[in-house]
C-alpha positions in Angstrom: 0.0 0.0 0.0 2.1 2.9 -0.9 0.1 5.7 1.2 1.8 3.7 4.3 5.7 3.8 2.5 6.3 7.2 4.7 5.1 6.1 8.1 5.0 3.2 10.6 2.2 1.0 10.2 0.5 -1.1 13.1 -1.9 -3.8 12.5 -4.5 -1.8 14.8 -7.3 -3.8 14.2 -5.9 -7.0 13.7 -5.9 -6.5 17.6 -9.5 -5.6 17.5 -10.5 -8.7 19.3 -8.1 -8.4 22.2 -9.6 -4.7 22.7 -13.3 -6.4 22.5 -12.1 -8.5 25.6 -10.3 -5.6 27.2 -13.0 -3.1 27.4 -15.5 -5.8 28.6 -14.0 -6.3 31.3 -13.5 -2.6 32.2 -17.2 -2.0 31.9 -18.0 -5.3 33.7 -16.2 -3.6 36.3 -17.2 -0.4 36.0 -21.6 -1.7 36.3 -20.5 -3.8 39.1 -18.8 -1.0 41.2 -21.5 1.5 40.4 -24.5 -1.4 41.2 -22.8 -2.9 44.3 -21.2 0.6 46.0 -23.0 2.7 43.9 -21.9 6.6 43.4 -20.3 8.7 46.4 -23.0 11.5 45.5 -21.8 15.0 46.9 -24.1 17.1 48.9 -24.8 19.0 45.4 -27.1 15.6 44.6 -27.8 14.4 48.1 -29.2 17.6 49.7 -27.2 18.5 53.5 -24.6 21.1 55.1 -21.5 21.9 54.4 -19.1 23.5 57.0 -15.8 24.3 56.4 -13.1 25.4 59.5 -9.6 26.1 59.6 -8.1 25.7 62.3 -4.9 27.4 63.7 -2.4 24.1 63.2 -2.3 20.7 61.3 -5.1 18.6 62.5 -6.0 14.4 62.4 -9.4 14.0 60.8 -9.9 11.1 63.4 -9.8 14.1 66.2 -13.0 15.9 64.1 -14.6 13.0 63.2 -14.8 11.4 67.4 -16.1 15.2 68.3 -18.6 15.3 65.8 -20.3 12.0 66.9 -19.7 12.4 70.0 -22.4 15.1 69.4 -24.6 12.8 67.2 -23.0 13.5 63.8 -21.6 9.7 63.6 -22.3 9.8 59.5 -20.7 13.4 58.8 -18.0 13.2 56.6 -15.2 14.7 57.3 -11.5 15.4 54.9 -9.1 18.2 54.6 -9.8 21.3 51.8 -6.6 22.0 50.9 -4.2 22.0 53.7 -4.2 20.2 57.0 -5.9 22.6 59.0 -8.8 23.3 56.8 -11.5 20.6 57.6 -14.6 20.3 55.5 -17.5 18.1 56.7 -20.7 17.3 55.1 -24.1 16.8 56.9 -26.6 15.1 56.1 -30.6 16.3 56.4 -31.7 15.6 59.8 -35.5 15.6 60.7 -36.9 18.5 63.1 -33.5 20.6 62.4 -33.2 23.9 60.5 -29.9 24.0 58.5 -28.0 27.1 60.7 -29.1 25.0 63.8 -27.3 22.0 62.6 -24.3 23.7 61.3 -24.2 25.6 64.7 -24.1 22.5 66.3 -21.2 21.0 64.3 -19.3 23.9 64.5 -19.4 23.8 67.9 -18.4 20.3 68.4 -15.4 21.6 66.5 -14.2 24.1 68.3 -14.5 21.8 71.5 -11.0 20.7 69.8 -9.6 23.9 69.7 -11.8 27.5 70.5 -9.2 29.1 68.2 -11.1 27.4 64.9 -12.3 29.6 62.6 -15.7 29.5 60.5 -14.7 29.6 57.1 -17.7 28.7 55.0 -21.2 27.4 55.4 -23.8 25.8 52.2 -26.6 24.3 52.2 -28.5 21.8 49.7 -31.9 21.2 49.9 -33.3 17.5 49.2 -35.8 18.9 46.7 -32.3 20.6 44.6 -30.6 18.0 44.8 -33.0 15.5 43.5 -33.7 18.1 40.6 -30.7 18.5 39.7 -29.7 14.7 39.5 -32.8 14.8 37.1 -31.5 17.2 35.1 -27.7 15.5 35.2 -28.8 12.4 33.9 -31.1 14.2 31.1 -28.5 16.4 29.9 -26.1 13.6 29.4 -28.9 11.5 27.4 -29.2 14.7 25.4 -26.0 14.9 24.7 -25.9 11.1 23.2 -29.3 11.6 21.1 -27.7 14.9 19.6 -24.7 12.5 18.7 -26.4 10.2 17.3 -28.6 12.9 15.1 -25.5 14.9 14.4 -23.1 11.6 12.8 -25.6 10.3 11.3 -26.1 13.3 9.1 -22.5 14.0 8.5 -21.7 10.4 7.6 -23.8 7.5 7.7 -26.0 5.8 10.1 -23.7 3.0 11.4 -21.1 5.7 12.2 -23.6 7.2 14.4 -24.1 3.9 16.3 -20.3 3.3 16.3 -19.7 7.3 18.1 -22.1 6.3 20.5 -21.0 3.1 21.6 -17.8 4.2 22.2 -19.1 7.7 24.1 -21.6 5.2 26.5 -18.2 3.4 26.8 -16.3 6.5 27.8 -19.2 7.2 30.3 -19.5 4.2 32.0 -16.0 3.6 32.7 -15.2 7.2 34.0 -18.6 7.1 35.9 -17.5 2.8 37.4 -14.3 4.5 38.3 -15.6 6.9 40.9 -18.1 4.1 41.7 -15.1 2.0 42.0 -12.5 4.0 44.5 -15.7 5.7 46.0 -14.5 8.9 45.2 -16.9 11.8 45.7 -19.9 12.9 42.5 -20.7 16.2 42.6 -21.6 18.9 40.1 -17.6 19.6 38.5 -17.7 15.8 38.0 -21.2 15.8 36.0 -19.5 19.1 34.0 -16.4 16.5 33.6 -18.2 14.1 32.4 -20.0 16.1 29.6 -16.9 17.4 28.8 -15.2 13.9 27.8 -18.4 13.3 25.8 -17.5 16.2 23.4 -13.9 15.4 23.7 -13.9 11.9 22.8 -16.4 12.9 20.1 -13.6 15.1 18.9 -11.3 12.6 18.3 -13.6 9.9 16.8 -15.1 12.1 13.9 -10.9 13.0 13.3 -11.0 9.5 12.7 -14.1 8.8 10.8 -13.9 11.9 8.5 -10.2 9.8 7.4 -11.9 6.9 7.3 -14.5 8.4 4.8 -11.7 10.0 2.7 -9.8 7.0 2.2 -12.5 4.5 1.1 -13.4 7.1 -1.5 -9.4 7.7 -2.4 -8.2 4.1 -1.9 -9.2 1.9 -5.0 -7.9 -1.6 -3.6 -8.1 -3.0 0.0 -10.8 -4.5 2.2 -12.7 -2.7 4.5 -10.5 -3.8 7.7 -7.6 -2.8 5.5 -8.6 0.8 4.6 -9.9 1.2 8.5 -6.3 0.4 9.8 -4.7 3.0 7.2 -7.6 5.4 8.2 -6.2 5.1 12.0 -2.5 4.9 11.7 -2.7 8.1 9.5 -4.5 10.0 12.4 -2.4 8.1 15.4 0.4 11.2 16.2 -2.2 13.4 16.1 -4.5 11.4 18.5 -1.8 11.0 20.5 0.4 14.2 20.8 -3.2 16.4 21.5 -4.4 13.7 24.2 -0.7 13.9 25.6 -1.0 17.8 25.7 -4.4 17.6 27.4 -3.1 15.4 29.9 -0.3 17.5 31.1 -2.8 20.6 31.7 -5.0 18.2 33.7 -2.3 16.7 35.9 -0.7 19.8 36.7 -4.4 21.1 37.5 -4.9 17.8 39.7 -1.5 18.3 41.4 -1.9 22.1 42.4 -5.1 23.2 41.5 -6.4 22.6 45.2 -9.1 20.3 46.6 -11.8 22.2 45.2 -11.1 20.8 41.4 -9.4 17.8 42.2 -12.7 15.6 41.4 -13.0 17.4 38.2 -9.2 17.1 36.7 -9.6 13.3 37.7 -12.8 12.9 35.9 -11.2 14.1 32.9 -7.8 12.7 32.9 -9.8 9.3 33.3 -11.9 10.0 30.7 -9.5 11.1 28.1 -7.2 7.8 28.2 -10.3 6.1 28.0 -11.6 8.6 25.3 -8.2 8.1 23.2 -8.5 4.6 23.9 -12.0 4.6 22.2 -11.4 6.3 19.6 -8.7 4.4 18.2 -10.4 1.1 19.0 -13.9 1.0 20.3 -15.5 3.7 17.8 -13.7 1.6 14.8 -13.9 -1.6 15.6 -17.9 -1.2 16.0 -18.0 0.4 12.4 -16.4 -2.7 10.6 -18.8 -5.2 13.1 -21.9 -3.7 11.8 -20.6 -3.7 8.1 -20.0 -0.7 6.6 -18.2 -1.1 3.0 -17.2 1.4 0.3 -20.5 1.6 -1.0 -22.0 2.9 1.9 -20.0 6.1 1.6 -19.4 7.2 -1.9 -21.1 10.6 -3.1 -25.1 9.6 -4.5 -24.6 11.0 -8.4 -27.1 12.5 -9.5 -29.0 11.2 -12.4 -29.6 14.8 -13.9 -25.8 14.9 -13.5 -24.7 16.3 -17.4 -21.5 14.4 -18.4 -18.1 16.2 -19.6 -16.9 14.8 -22.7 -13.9 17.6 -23.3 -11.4 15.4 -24.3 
């Protein structure tokens, strides 16, 4: 195949099979952790307080966590924001209790430590909110898919549609099973996270497909797997080097960009390996299962179409 002479070529989708089994088991995973521990929903989802304190030195989350039940709070939740002497605890919704009364409360069991601590910040979430929102979480991310689906289909062919979907409810799951899986907390960045890998990992799929399109209409000879692999390798640096230059943003925004986004640079560094992943394998590999050939994507002629004979 002499468009390949220049470049490395890798038998991408001879290895199509071995992805097949790979990415089962990751979302076999990924249902089972979000069925069986289900999502660490943040008070954005759950309704509660928040209450964040500093306190004046470095403090052991066990200390906060025995004064707050010894006051009744046995479920709060309780980590560091940031450094070790900001604490932030979450609350849930207790019966009979105004918000200010029950973040009162904590706070006091918190200075009982130390009077020194200091009231930094105090939310709250109401049940009705949160439930709304969750609503509204879930239906924008099935918007998001059907838009897909619309939007592909238009552009190139119906099974491509089906193919950029697959892969995006792969992307999805796996991100979403991960947090499931290492119980890490869901809140509002996260949901914005997760749409964002949706048009990300879009991104890089139509790269692919729009090469994929070209070449079965440039490429005379070959079989469908055949033109496919060409179709990938000939996109691979660039999948690659802008996925590698996303990453480094991320992980230097995970690093030192504070607790506050640490849930949402996670989300998305998870979600574009898994996106790149996908896009390279997942979003292809589904195209050549459901059949697609040449046919399917040449230009429809015309038959009004007048005919050129200049010599």
């Amino acid at each position: 195949m002499q468009i390949l002479k220049k470049g490395t070529y890798l038998d991408l989708m001879g290895k199509r099979k071995l992805a097949i089994y790979f990415s089962s088991v990751l979302l076999l995973i990924a249902l089972g952790a979000i069925i069986a521990r289900g999502l660490n929903l943040g008070i954005d989802f759950t309704g509660g307080t928040l209450v964040e304190v500093k306190y004046p030195e470095a403090i052991e989350l066990a200390v906060v966590r025995e004064a707050l039940d010894k006051d009744g709070f046995s479920e709060a939740v309780v980590q560091h924001f940031g450094t070790p002497q900001e604490v932030l605890v979450r609350l849930a919704p207790q019966e009979g209790m105004e918000s200010a009364e029950l973040s009162d409360r904590a706070f006091r069991a918190m200075q009982g430590i130390t009077s020194e601590a200091e009231l930094r910040r105090v939310e709250f979430v109401g049940p009705q909110v949160g439930e709304e929102l969750t609503e509204k979480g879930g239906l924008a991310m099935l918007y998001a898919l059907i838009g897909i689906l619309i939007y592909v289909g238009l552009r190139f062919e119906y099974r491509f549609a089906v193919g950029s979907v697959i892969a995006l409810v792969h992307d999805v799951l796996i991100t979403v099973g991960f947090f499931a899986l290492f119980h890490v907390e869901f809140d509002l960045p996260v949901l914005a996270a997760v749409l964002a890998v949706i048009g990300y990992s879009l991104n890089d799929t139509i790269v692919v497909f729009d090469r994929i399109r070209e070449n079965f209409r440039k490429m005379r000879k070959g079989e469908t797997v055949e033109i496919i692999n060409t179709s990938v390798n000939q996109t691979l640096s660039r999948t690659l080097i802008t996925s590698g230059t996303t990453l480094l943003v991320l992980i230097a925004l995970f690093l030192f960009g504070g607790e506050i986004i640490h849930g949402f640079a996670l989300a998305l560094i998870v979600g574009v390996v898994i996106g790149t992943y996908s896009s390279i394998y997942v979003a292809s590999s589904s195209v050549i299962s459901m059949g697609v050939s040449r046919a399917d994507l040449m230009p429809v002629k015309k038959d009004d179409e007048v005919v050129d004979e200049t010599p």
